[in-house]
C-alpha positions in Angstrom: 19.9 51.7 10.4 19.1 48.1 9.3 22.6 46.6 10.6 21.8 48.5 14.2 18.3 47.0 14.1 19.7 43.4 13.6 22.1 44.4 16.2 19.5 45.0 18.5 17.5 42.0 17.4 20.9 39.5 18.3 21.1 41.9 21.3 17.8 40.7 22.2 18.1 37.3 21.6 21.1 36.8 23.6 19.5 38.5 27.0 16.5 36.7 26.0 18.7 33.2 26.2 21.1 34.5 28.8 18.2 33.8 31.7 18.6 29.8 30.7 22.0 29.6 29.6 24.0 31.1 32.2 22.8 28.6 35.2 23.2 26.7 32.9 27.3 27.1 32.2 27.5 27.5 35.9 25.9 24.5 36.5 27.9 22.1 34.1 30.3 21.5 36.3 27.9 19.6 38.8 25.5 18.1 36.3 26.1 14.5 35.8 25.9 14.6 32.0 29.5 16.6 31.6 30.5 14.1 28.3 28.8 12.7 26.1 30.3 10.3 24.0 30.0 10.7 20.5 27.8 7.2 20.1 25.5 9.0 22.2 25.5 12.3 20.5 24.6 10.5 17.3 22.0 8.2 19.1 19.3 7.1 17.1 19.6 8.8 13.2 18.2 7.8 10.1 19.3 5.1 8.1 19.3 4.6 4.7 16.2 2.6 4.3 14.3 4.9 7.0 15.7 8.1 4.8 12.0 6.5 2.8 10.1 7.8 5.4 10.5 11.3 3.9 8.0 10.4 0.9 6.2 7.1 2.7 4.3 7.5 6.0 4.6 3.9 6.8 8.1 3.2 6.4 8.7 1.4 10.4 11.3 3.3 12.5 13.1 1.1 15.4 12.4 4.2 17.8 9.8 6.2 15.8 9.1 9.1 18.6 12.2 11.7 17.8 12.3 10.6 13.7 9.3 12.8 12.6 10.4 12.7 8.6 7.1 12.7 7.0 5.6 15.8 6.6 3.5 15.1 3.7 4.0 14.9 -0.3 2.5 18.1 -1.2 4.0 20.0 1.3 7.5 19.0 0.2 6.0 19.4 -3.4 5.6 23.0 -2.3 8.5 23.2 -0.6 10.5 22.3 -3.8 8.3 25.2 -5.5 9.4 28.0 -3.2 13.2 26.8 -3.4 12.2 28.1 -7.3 12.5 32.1 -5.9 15.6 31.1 -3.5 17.2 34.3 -5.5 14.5 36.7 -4.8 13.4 36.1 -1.2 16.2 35.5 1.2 13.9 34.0 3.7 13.3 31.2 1.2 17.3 30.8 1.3 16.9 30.7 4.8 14.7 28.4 5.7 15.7 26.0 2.5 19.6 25.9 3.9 17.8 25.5 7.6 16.0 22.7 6.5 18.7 20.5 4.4 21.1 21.3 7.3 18.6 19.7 9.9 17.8 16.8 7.8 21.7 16.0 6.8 22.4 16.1 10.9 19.7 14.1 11.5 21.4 12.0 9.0 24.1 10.8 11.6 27.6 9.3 10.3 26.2 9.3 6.9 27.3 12.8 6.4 30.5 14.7 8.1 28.2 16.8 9.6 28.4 15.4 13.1 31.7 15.3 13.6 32.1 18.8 13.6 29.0 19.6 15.8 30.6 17.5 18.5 33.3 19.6 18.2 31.2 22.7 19.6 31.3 24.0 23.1 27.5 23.0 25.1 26.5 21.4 21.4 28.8 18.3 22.2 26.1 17.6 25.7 23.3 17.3 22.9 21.8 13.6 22.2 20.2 12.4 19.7 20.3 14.1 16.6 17.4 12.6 15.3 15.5 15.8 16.9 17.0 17.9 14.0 13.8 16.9 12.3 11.8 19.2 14.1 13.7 21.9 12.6 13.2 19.8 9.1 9.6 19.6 9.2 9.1 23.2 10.4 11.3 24.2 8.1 9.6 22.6 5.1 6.4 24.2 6.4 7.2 27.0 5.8 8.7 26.7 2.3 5.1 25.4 1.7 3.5 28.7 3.4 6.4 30.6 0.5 5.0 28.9 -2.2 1.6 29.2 -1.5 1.9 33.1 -0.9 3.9 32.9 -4.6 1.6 31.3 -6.2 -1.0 33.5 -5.5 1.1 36.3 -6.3 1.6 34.6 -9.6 5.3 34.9 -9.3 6.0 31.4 -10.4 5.9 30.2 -13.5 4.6 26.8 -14.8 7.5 25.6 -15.8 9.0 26.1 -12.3 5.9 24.2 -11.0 6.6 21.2 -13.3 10.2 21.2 -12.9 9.9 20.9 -9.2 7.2 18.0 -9.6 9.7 16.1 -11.9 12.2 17.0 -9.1 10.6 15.5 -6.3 9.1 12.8 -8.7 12.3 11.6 -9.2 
């Protein structure tokens, strides 16, 4: 019963994107935008001194609209925390894999990542993977909403607290 429920979920998903996707593949053809080069694709990323701007607010982007990295020290703080119970709450998995992919595409040619994303059929028409950050910062968010909820479960332990403090710390 739970495998034909998620079956009906992705069922539901894909109608759900169908009415926006299919014009879509039948219009490709006559769109202007039918390749992107890859220099586009990875169009305005992070850099290693704007990679900063995950801890410091004021770090100065070239293009600072689509590089939202900063969403806060104690939210990542917590974010850290909930990664503590990745074993126990597959949600937490989740959403800690979502976010680390996100932030390493949004990463550009620093990481492999993007050279196999441009790879994918309709990803390749993408730019600018800088908007991966959304994902990052919602992403983190949530973590933050995980560990909160644990922490007043009392599921977490001190010592899991403190070690994800000297984590980010460092």
């Amino acid at each position: 019963r739970p495998y034909a429920n998620t079956l009906a979920l992705f069922a539901l998903g894909l109608a759900l994107a169908a009415v926006k996707e299919l014009p879509f593949a039948e219009a490709m053809g006559l769109i202007a935008r039918q390749e992107i080069g890859f220099e586009r694709f990875v169009g305005r990323v992070l850099d290693g001194p704007q990679v900063l701007s995950i801890v410091f607010p004021t770090v100065i982007h070239g293009d600072s609209r689509e590089l939202p990295t900063y969403v806060g020290v104690t939210t990542l703080l917590l974010a850290v925390v909930a990664l503590a119970r990745v074993r126990a709450n597959w949600r937490v998995a989740f959403w800690g894999a979502a976010s680390v992919l996100a932030f390493l595409t949004a990463l550009g040619t620093m990481t492999p990542l993007p050279d196999v994303m441009y790879q994918l059929p309709f990803y390749n028409r993408l730019r600018n993977l800088s908007r991966h950050l959304f994902l990052f910062a919602f992403g983190a968010t949530v973590l933050a909403g995980y560990a909160l909820a644990f922490l007043q479960q009392q599921t977490l332990t001190r010592k899991a607290v403190a070690r994800a403090a000297m984590l980010l710390g460092g």
